[in-house]
Structures are given as C-alpha cells and as structure tokens.
C-alpha positions in Angstrom: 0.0 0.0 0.0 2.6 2.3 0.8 4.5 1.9 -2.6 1.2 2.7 -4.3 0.9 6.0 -2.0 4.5 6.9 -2.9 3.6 6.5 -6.7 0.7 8.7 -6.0 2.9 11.4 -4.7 5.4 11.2 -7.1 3.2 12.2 -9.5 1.8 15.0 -7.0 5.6 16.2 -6.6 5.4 19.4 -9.3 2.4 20.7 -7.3 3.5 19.9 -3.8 6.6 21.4 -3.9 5.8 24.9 -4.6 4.2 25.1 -1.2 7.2 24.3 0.9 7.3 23.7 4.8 10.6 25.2 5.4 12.7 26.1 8.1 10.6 24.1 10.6 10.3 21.0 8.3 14.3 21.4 8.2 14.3 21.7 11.9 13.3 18.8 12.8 16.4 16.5 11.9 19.0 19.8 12.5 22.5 18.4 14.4 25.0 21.4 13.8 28.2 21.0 15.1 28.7 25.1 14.8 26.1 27.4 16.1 23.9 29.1 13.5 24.7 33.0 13.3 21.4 35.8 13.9 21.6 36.7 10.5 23.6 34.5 7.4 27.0 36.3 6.3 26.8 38.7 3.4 30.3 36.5 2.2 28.6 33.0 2.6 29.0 30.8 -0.5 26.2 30.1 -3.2 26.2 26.0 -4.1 23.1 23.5 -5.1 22.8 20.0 -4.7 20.3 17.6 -6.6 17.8 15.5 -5.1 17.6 12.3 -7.9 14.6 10.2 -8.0 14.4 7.3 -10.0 12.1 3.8 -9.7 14.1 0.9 -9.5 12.1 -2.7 -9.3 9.2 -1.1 -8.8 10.1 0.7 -5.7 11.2 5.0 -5.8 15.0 5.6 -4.6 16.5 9.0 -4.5 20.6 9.1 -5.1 23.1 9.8 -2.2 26.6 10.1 -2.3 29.4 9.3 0.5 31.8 12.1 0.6 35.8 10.9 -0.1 38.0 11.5 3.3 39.6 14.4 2.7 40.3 17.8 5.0 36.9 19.1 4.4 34.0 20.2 6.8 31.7 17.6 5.4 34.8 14.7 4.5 33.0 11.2 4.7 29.6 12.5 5.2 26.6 11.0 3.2 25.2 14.2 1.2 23.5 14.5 -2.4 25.4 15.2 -5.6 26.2 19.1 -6.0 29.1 21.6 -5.5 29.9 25.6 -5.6 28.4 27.6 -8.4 31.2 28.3 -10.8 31.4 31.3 -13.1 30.1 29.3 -16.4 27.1 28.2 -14.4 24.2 30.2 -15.6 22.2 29.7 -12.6 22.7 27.7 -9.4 20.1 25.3 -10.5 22.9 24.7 -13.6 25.1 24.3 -11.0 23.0 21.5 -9.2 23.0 19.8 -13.0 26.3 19.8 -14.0 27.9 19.0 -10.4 25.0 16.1 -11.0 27.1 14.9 -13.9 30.5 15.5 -12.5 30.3 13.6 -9.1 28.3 10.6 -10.2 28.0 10.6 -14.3 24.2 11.1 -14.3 23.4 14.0 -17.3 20.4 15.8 -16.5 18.6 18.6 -18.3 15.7 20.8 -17.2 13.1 19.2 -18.7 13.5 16.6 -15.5 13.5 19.6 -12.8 10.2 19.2 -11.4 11.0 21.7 -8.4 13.2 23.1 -5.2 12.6 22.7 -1.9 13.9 26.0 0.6 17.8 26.8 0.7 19.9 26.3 3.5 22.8 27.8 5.4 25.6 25.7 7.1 27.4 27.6 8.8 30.7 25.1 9.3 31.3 25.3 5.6 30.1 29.0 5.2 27.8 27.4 1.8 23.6 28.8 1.2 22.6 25.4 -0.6 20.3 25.7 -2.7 18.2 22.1 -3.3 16.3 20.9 -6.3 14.8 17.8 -6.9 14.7 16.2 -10.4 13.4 12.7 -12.2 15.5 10.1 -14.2 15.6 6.8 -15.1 17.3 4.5 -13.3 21.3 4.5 -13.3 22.6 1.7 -14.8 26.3 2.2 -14.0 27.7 5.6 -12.0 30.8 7.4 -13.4 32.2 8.9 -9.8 34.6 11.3 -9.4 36.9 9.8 -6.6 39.0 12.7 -5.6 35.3 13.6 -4.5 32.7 10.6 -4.3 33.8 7.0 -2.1 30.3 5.3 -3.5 26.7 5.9 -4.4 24.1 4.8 -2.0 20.7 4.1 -3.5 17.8 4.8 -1.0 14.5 3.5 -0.8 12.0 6.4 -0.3 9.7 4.1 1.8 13.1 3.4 3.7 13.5 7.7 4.2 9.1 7.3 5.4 9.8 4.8 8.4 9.9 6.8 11.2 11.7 3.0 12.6 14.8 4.5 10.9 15.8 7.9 12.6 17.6 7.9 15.2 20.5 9.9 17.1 24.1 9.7 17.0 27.1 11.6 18.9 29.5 14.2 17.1 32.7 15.9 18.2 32.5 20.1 18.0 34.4 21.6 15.8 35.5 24.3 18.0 34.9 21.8 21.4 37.0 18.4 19.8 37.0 17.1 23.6 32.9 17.8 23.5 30.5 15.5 22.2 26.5 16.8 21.2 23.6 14.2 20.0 22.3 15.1 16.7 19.1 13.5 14.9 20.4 11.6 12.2 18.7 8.8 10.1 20.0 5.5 9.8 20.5 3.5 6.6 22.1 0.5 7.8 23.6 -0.3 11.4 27.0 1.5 10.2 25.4 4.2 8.1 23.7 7.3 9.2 22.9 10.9 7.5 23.1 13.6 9.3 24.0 17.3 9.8 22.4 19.5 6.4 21.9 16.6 4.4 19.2 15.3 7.1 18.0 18.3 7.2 17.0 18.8 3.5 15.7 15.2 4.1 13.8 16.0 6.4 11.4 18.7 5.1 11.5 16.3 1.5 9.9 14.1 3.9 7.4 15.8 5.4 6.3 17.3 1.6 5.7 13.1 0.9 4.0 12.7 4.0 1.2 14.9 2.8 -0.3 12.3 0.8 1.5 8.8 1.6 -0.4 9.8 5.1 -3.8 10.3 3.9 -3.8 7.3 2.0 -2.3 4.4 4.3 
C-alpha cells in the first residue's frame, strides 16, 4: 500500500513542492556541530545540490553520495550530488545539473526539474545550498569522481518514510573536539547514518511526501 501512495505522490511532486514547509520542516532533523549565526554572512557561498529520483524494481530511490575522506567540513559524510556555483554556471540550478554529472555521471537537463525545496545555510562550511529535486531513469552504472565521491548509496524512499529509521548519534564540535552533542540523524544500515544538512534537506523532502503517503495508508 505504501508503494502505491509513494507513486501517487510522485506524481503530486510538481504541485507539492511549490508550497514548501521550510525552516521548521528542516528543523526537525538539525544536528549542527557550529552554532547558526542571527543573521547568514553577506560573504557566505552560493552552491546546489540535486535530489535524484528514480524507480528501481518497482520501488522510488533517491541518489546519495558518500563524501571521499579528505580535510573538508563535510569529509566522509553521506550528502547529495552538488558543488559551488562556478562562473560558467548560468544559474545555481545549472550548478546542481552539472555537479549532478561531474560527481556521479548522471546527465540531466531541465526538462526533469520538477522543483526546489527551501535553501539552507551551514554555517561550518560557510555554503547557502540551494536544493532541487529532479526525475530520471534509473542508473545503470555511476561514473564517480573519486577525488570527490567514495560510493553511491541508493535509498528507498519508503526506507527515508519509516519513522523505525531515525535515530541519534554523537558528534565531536568543531570548535569543542573534547565535546561530544547528540544530533538526529537517520539510519540507513547499522554503520550508516545521515546527518547534519543533508538530514535536514531530508527532512522537510519528507514531510512534503507525507502529505499524501499519510492520507492514503
């Protein structure tokens, strides 16, 4: 039943997500291991990141990445394709495209934008991300780019719907490396958890699904 509400709201998507929740949908899942400033810096850094949707054996998945280990803020972290607008990009939603392409090998072009959902500052990186949300068919093989991408994880969306899978996990400060803070964080395997702005954006994708998966289960 619940894969036949999902379809139903995949189909619902270009309407539902031009009436966004928000900050408070956001909320919800937000584990920040530096405070959020009163107002976002005039220098902060314009990047996107694209939320890919796909059916795969007749169930909906949406694309995650697992960051490389390097010396960046967000090294090893599970996140979604994207990067930095560059000067050539004629808008940040190119940006979410072509970053698409670069990191995992998927091309994409407007025609499978179906919408955005509400941007987001993170203030350890200094980055406003700007989210959109796009359909394609289902990858058949990924082209990564490893100096950037570990792997691809494919998730289920009725895996991201079950509230069974959040859950909390402990983080070092950034600023405080002898503190430890609980953050919300959802759980994709025993070993596998998404947390920090990634959750976030999760979060209010999933409470813009939940608007019809709830009234019809």
């Amino acid at each position: 039943m619940l894969s036949a509400s999902i379809d139903y709201t995949i189909q619902q998507l270009p309407t539902l997500l031009k009436d966004l929740p928000g900050k408070s949908a956001q909320e919800r899942m937000a584990g920040r291991v530096v405070a959020l400033p009163a107002a976002i810096p005039s220098d902060a850094k314009l990047s996107a990141v694209m939320i890919l949707l796909f059916k795969k054996a007749s169930n909906w998945h949406l694309c995650l990445i697992k960051r490389a280990e390097n010396k960046g803020a967000h090294s090893g972290q599970f996140a979604f394709p994207g990067g930095s607008l560059d000067e050539s990009d004629a808008s940040l939603l190119h940006t979410a495209i072509r970053e698409t392409n670069e990191e995992i090998g998927v091309p994409l072009n407007e025609e499978q934008i179906i919408g955005s959902l509400t941007p987001l500052y993170i203030p350890v990186s200094n980055f406003m991300v700007h989210p959109f949300v796009a359909y394609c068919d289902a990858p058949i093989n990924y082209a990564l780019q490893i100096e950037e991408v570990a792997f691809v994880k494919e998730l289920k969306l009725e895996h991201l719907l079950n509230p069974i899978n959040k859950t909390k996990t402990s983080i070092r400060l950034r600023d405080a490396p002898n503190t430890e803070i609980e953050v919300p964080a959802y759980k994709i395997s025993d070993t596998e958890l998404i947390w920090g702005a990634t959750a976030m954006i999760l979060a209010e994708f999933e409470v813009i699904l939940s608007r019809t998966t709830a009234q019809i289960i």
